[in-house]
Biopython code that builds the backbone (N, CA, C, O; Angstrom):
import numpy as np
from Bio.PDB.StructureBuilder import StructureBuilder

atoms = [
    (1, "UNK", "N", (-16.864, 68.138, -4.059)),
    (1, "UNK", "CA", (-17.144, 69.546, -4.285)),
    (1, "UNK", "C", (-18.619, 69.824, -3.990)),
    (1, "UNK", "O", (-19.585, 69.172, -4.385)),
    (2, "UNK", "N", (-18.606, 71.110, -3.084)),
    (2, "UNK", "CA", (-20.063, 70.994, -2.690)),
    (2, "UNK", "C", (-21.375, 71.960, -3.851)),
    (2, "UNK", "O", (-20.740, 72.529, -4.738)),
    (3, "UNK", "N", (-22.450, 72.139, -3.945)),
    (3, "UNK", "CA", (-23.045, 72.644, -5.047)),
    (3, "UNK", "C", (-23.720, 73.489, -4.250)),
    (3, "UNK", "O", (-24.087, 73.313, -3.088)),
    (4, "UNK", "N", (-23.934, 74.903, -5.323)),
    (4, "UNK", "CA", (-24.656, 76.022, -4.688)),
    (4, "UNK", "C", (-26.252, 76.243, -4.715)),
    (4, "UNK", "O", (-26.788, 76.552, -5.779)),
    (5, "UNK", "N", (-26.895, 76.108, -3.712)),
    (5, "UNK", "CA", (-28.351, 76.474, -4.002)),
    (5, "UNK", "C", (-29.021, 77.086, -5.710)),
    (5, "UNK", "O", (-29.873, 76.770, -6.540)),
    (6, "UNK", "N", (-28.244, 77.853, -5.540)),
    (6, "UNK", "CA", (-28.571, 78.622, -7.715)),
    (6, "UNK", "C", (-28.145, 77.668, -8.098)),
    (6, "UNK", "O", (-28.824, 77.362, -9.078)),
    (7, "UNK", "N", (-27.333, 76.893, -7.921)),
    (7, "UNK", "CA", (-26.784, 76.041, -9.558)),
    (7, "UNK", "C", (-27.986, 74.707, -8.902)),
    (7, "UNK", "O", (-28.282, 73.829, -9.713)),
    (8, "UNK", "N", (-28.392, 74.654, -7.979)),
    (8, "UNK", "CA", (-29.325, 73.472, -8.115)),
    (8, "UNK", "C", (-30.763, 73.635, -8.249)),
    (8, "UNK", "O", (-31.607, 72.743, -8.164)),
    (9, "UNK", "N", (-30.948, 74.861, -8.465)),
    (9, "UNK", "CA", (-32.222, 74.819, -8.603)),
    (9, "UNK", "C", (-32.196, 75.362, -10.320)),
    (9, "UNK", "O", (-33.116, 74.950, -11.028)),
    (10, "UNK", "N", (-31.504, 75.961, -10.730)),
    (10, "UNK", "CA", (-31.347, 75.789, -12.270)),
    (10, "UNK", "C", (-31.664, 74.697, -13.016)),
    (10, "UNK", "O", (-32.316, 74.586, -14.054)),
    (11, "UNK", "N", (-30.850, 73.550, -12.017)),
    (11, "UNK", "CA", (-30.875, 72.226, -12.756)),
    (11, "UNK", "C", (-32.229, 71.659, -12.726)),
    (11, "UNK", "O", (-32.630, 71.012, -13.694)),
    (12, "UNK", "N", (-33.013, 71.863, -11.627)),
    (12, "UNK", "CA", (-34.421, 71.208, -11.298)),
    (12, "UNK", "C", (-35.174, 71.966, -11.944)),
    (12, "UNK", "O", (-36.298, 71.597, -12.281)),
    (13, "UNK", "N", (-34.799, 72.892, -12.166)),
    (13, "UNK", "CA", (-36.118, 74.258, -13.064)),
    (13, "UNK", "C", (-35.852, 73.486, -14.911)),
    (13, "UNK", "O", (-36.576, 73.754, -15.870)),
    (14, "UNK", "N", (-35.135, 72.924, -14.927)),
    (14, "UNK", "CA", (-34.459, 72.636, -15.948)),
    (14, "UNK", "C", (-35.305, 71.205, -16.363)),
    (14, "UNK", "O", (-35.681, 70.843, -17.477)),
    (15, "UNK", "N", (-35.442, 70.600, -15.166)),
    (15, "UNK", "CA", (-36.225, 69.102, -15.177)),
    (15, "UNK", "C", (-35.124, 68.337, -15.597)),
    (15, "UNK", "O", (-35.376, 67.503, -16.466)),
    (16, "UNK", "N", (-33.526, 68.444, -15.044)),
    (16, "UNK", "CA", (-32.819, 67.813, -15.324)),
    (16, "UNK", "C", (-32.807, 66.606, -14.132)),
    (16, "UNK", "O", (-32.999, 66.888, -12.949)),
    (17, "UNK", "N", (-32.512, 64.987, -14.686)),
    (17, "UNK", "CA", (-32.678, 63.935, -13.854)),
    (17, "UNK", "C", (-31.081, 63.690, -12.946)),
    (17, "UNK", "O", (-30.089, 63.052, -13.299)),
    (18, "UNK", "N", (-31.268, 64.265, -12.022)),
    (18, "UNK", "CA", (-30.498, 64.058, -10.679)),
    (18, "UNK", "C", (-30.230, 62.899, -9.832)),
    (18, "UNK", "O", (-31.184, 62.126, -9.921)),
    (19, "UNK", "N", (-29.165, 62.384, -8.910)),
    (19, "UNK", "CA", (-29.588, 61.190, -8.129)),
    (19, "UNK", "C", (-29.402, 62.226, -6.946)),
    (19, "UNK", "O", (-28.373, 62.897, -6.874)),
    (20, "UNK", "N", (-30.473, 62.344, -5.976)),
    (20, "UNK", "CA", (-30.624, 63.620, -5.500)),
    (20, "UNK", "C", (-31.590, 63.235, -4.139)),
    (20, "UNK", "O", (-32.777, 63.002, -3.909)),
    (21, "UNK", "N", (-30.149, 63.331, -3.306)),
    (21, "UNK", "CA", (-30.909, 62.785, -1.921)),
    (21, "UNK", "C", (-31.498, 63.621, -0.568)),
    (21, "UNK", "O", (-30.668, 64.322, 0.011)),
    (22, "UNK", "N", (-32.316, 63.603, -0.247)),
    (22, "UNK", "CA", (-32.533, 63.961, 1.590)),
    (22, "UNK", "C", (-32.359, 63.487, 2.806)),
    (22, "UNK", "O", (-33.184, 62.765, 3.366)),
    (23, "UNK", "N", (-31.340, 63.835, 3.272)),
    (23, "UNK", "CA", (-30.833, 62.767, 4.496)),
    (23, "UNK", "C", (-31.634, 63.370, 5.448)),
    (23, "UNK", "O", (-31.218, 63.056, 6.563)),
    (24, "UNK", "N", (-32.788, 64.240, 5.516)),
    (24, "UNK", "CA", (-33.912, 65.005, 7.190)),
    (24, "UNK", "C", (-34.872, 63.614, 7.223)),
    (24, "UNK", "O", (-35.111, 62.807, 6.325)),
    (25, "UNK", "N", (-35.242, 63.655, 8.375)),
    (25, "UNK", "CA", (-36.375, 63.391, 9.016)),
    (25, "UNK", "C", (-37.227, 63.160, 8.415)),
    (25, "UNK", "O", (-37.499, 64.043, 7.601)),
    (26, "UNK", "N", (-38.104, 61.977, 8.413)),
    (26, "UNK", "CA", (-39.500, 62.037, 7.724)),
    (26, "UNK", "C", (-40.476, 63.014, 7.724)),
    (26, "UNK", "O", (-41.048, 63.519, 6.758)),
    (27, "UNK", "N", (-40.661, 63.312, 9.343)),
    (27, "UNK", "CA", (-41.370, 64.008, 9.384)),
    (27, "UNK", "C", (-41.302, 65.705, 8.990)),
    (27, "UNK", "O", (-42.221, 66.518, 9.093)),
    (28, "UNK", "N", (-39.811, 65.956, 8.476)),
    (28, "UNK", "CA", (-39.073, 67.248, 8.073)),
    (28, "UNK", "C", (-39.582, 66.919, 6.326)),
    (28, "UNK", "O", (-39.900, 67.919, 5.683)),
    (29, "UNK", "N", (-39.628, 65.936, 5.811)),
    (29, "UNK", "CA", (-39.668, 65.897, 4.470)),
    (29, "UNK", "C", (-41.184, 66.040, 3.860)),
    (29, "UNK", "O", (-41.553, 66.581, 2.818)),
    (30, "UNK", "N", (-42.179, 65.140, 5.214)),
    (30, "UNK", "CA", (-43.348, 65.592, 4.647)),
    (30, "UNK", "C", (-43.909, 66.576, 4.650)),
    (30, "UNK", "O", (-44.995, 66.761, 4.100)),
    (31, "UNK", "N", (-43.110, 67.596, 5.427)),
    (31, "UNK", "CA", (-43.443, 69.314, 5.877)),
    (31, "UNK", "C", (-43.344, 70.122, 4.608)),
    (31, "UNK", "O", (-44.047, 71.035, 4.175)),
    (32, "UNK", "N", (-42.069, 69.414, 4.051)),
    (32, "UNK", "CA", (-41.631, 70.316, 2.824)),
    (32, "UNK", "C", (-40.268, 69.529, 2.212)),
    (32, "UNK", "O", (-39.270, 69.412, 2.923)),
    (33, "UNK", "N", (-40.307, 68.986, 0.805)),
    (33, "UNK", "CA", (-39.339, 68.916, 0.085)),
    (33, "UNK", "C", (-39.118, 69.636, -1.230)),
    (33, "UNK", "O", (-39.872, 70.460, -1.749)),
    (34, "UNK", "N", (-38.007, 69.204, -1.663)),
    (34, "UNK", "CA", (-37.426, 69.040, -2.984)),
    (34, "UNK", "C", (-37.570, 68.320, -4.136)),
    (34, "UNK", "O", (-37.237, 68.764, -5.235)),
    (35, "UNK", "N", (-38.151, 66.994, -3.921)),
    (35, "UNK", "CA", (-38.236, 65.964, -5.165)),
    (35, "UNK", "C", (-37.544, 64.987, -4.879)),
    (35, "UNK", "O", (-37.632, 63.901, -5.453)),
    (36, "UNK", "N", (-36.354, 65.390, -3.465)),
    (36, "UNK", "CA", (-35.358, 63.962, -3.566)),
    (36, "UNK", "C", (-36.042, 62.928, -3.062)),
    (36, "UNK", "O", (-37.218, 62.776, -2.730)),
    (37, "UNK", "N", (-35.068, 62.228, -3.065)),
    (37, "UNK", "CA", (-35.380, 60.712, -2.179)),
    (37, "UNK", "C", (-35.096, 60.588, -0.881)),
    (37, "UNK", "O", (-33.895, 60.757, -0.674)),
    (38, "UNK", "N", (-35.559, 60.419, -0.175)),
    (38, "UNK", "CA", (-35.810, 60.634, 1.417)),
    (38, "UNK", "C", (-34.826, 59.087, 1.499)),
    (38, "UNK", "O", (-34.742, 58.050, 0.840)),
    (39, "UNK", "N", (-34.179, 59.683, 2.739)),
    (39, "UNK", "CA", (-32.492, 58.141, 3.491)),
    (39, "UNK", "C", (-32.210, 59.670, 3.814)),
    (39, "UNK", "O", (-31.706, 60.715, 3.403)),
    (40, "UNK", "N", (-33.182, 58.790, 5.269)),
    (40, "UNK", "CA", (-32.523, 59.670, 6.821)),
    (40, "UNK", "C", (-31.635, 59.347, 6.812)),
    (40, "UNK", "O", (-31.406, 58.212, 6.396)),
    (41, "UNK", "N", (-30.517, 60.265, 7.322)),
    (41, "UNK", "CA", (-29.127, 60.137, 8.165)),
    (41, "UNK", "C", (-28.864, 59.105, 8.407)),
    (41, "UNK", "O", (-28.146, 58.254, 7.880)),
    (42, "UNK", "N", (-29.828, 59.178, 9.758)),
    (42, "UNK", "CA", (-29.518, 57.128, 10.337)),
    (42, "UNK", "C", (-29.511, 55.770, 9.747)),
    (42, "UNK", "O", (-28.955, 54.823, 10.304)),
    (43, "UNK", "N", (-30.134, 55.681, 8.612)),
    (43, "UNK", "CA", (-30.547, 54.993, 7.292)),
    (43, "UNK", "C", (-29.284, 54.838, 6.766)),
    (43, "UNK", "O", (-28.731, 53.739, 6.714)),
    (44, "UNK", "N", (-28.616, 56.225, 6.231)),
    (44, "UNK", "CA", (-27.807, 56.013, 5.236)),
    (44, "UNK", "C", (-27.166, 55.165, 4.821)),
    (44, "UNK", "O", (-27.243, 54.763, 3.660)),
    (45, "UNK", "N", (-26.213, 54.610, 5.902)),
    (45, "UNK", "CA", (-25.519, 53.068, 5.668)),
    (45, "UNK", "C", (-26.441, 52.316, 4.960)),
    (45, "UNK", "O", (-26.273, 52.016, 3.778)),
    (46, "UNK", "N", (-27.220, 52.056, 5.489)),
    (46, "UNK", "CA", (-28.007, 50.660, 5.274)),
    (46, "UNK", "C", (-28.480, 50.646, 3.878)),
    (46, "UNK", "O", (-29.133, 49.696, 3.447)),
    (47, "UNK", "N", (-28.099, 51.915, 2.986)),
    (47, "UNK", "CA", (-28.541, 52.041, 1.611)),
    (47, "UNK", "C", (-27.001, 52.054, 0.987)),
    (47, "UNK", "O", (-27.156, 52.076, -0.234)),
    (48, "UNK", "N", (-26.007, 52.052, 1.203)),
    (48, "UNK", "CA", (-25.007, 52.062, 0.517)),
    (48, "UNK", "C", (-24.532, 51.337, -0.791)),
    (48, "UNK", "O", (-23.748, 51.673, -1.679)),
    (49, "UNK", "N", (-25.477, 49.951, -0.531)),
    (49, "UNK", "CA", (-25.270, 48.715, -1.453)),
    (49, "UNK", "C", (-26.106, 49.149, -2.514)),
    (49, "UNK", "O", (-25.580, 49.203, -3.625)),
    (50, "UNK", "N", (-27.659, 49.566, -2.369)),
    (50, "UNK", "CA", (-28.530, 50.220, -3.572)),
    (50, "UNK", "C", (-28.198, 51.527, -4.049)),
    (50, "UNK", "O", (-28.828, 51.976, -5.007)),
    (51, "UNK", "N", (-27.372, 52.137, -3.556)),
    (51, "UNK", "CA", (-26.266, 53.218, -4.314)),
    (51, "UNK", "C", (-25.143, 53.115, -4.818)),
    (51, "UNK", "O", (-24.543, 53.941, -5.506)),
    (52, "UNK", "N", (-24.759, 51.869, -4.417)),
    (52, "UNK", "CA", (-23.183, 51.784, -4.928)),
    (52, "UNK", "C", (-23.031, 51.594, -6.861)),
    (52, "UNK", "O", (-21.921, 51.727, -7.376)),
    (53, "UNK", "N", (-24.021, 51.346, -7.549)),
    (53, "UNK", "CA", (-23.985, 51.684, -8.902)),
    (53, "UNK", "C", (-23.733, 53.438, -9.425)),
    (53, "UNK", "O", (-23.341, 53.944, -10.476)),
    (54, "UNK", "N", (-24.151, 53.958, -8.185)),
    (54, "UNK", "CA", (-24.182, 55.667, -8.718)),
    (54, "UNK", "C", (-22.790, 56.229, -7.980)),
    (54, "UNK", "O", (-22.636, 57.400, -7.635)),
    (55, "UNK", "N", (-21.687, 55.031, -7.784)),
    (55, "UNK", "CA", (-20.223, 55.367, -7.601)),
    (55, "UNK", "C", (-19.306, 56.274, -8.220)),
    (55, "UNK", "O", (-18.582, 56.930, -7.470)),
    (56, "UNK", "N", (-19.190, 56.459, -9.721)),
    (56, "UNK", "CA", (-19.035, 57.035, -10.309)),
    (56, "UNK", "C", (-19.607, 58.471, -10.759)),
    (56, "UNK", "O", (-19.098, 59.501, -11.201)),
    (57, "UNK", "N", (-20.647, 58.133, -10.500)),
    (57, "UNK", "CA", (-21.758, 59.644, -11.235)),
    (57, "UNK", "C", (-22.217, 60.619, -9.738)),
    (57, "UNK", "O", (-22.126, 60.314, -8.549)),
    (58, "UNK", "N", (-22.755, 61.942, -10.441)),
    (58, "UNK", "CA", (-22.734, 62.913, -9.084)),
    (58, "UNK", "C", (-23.901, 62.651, -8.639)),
    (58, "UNK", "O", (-24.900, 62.582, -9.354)),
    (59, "UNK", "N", (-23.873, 62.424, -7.016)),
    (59, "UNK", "CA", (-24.390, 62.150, -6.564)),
    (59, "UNK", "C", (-24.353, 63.225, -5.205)),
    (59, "UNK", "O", (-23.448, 63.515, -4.422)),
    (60, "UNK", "N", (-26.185, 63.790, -5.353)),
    (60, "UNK", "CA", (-26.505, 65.655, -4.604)),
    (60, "UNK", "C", (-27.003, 64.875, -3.491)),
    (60, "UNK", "O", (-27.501, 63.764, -3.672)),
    (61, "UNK", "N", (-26.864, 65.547, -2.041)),
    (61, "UNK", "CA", (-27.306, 65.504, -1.272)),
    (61, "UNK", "C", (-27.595, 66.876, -0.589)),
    (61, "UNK", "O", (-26.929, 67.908, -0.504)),
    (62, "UNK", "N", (-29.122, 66.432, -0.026)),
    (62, "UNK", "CA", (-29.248, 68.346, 0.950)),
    (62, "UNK", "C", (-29.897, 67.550, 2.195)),
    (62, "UNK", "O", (-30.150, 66.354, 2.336)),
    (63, "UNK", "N", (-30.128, 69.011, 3.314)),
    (63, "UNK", "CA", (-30.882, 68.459, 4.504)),
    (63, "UNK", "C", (-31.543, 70.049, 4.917)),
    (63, "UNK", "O", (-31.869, 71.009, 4.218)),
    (64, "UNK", "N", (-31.555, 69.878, 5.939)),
    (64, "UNK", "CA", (-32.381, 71.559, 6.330)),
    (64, "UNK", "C", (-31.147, 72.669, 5.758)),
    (64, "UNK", "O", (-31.243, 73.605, 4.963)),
    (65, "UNK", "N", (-30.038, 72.166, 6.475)),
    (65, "UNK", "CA", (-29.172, 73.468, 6.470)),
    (65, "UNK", "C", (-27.798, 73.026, 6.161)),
    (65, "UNK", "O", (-27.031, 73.976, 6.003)),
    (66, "UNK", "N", (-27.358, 72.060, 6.051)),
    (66, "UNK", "CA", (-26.145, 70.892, 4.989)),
    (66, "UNK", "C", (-25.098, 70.803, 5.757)),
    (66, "UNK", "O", (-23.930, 70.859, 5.372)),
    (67, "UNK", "N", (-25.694, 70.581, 7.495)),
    (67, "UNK", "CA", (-24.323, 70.050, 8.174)),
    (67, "UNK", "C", (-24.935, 68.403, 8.086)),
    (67, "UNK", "O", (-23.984, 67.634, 8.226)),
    (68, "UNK", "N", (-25.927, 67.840, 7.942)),
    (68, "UNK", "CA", (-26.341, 66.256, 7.966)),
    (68, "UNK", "C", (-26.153, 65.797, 6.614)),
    (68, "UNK", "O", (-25.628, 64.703, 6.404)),
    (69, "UNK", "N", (-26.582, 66.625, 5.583)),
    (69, "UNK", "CA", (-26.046, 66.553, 4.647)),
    (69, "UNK", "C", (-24.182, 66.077, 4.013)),
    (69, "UNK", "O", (-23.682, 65.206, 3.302)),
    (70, "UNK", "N", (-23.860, 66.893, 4.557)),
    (70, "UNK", "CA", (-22.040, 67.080, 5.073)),
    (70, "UNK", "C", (-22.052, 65.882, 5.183)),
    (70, "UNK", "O", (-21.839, 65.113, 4.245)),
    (71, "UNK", "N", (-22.402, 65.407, 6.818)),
    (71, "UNK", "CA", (-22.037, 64.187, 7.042)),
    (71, "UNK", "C", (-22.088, 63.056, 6.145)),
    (71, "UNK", "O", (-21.171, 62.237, 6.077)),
    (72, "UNK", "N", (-22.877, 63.011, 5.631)),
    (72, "UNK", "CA", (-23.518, 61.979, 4.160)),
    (72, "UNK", "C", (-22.573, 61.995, 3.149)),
    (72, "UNK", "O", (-22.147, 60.985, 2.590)),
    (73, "UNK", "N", (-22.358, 62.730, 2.995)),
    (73, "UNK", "CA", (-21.277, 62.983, 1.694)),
    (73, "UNK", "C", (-19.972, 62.572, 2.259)),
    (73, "UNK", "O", (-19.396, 61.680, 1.636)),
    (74, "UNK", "N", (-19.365, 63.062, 3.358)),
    (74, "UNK", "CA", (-18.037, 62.525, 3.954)),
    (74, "UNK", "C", (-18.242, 60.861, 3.833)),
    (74, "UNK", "O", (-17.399, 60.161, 3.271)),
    (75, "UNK", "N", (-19.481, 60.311, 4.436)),
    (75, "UNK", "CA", (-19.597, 59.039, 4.252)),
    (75, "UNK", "C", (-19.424, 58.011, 2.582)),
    (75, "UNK", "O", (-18.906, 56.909, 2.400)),
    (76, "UNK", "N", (-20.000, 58.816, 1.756)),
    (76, "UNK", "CA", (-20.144, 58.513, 0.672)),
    (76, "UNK", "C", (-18.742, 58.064, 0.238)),
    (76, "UNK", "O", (-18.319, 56.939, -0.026)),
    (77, "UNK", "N", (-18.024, 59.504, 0.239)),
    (77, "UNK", "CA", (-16.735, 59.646, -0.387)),
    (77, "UNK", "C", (-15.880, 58.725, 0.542)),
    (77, "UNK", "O", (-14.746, 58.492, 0.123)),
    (78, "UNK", "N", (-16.270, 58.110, 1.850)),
    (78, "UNK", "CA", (-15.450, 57.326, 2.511)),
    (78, "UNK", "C", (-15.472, 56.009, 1.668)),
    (78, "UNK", "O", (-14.590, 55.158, 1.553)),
    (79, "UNK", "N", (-16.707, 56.072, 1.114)),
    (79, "UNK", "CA", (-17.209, 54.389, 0.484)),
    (79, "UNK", "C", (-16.458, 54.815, -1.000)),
    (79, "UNK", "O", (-16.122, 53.897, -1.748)),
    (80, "UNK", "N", (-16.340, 55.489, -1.189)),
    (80, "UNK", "CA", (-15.061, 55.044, -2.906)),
    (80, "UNK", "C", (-16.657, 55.965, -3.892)),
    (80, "UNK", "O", (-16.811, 55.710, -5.087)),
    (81, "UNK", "N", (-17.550, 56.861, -3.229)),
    (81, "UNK", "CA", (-18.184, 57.228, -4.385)),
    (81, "UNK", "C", (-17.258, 59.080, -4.784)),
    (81, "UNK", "O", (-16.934, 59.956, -3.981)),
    (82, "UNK", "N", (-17.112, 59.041, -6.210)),
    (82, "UNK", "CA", (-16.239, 60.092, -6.813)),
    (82, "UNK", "C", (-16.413, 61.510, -6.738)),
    (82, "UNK", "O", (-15.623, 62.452, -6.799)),
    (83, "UNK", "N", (-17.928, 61.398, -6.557)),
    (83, "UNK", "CA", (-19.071, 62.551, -6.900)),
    (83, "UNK", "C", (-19.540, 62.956, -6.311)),
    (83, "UNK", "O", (-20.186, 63.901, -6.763)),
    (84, "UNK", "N", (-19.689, 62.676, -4.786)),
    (84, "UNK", "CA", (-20.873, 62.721, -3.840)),
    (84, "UNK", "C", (-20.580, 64.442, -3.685)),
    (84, "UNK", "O", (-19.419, 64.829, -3.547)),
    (85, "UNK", "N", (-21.860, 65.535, -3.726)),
    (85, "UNK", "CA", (-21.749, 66.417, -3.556)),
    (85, "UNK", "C", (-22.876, 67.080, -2.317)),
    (85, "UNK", "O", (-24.018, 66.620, -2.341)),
    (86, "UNK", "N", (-22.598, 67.964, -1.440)),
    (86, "UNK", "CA", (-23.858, 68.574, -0.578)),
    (86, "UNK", "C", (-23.820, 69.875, -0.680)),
    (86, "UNK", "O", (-22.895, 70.687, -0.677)),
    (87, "UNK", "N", (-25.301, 69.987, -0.797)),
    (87, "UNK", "CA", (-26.167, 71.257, -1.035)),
    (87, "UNK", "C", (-25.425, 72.557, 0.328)),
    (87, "UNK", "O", (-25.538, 72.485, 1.552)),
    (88, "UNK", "N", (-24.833, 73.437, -0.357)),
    (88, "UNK", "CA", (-24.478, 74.341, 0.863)),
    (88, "UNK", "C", (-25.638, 74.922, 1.455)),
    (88, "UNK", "O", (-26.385, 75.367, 0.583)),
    (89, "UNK", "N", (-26.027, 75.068, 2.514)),
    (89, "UNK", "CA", (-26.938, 75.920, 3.331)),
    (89, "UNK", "C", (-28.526, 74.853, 3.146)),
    (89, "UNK", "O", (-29.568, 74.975, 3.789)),
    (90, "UNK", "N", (-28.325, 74.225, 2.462)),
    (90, "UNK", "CA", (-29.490, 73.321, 2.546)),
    (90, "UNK", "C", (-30.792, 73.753, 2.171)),
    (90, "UNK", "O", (-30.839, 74.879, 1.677)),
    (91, "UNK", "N", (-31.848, 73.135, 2.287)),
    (91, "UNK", "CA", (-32.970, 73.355, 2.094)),
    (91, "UNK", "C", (-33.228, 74.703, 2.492)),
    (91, "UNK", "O", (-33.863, 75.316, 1.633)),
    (92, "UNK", "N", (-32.953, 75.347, 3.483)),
    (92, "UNK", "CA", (-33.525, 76.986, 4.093)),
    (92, "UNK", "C", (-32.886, 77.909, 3.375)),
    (92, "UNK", "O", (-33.369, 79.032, 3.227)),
    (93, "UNK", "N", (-31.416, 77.452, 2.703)),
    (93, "UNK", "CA", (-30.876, 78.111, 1.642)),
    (93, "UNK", "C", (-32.006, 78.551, 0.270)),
    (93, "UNK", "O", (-32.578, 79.615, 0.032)),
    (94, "UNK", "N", (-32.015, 77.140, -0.508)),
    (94, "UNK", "CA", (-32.964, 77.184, -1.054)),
    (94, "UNK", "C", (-34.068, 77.454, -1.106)),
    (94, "UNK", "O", (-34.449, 77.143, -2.234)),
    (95, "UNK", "N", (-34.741, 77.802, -0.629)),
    (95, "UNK", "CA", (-36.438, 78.422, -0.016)),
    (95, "UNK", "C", (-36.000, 80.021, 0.360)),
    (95, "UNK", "O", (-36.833, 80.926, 0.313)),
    (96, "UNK", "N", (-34.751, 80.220, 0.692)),
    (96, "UNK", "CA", (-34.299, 81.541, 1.157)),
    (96, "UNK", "C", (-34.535, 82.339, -0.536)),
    (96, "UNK", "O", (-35.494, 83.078, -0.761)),
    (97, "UNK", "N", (-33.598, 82.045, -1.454)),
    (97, "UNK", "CA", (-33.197, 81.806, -2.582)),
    (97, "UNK", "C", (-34.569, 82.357, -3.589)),
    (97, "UNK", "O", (-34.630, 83.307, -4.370)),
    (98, "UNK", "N", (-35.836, 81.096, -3.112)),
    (98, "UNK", "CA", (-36.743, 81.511, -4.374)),
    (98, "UNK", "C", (-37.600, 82.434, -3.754)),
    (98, "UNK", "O", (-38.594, 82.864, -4.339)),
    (99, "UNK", "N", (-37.310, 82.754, -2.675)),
    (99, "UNK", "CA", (-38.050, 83.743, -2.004)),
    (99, "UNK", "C", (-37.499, 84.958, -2.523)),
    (99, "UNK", "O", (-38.216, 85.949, -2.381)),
    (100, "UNK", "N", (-36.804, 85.059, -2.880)),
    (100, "UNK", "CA", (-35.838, 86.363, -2.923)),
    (100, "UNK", "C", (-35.897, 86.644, -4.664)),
    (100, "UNK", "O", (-35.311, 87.591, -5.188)),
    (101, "UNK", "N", (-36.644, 85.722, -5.359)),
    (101, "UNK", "CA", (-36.214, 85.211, -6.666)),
    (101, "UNK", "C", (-38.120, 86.038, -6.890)),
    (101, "UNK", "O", (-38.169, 86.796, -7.859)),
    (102, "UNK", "N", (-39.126, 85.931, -6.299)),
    (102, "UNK", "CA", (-40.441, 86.395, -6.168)),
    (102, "UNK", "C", (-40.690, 88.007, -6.149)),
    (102, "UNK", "O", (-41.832, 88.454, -6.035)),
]
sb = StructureBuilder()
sb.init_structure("model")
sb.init_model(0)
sb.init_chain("A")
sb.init_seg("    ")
for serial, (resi, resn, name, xyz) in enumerate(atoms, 1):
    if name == "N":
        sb.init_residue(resn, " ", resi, " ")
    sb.init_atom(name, np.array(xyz, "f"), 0.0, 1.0, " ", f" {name:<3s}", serial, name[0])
structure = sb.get_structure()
């Protein structure tokens, strides 16, 4: 199930502890993030084993605009995780969002 820009930034305004990923570009993350944990796309696999404890529990993913995102999560949920959720509209969502929130 995917999560809506408002309900995730509630949660972060909240200082609630997330496992809360960024599958962009390095150089997209040092431009501008969120707080997550940066595992580029291409990466992702190669982290599956140091995630596979957060199998059970929800596990957020975003990217610019949540089609790489998407992909991540299809992957996830391919690997047996229950929870894996992505940020609709992604990061430009969000920035759209608190802009509008000002």
């Amino acid at each position: 199930m995917d999560i809506t820009v408002e309900e995730l930034k509630e949660r972060l305004d909240k200082g609630e502890n997330l496992h809360f990923y960024d599958v962009r570009e390095e150089h997209e993350y040092e431009e501008d993030n969120l707080g997550a944990t940066l595992i580029p796309l291409g990466d992702f696999p190669d982290h599956v084993e140091e995630l596979s404890p957060l199998k059970d529990e929800e596990v957020i993913v975003h990217c610019r605009s949540g089609a790489r995102s998407g992909k991540a999560v299809a992957f996830l949920k391919a690997q047996g995780f229950s929870n894996a959720r992505n940020v609709i509209g992604g990061i430009l969502a969000y920035r759209e969002l608190e802009e509008s929130e000002d």
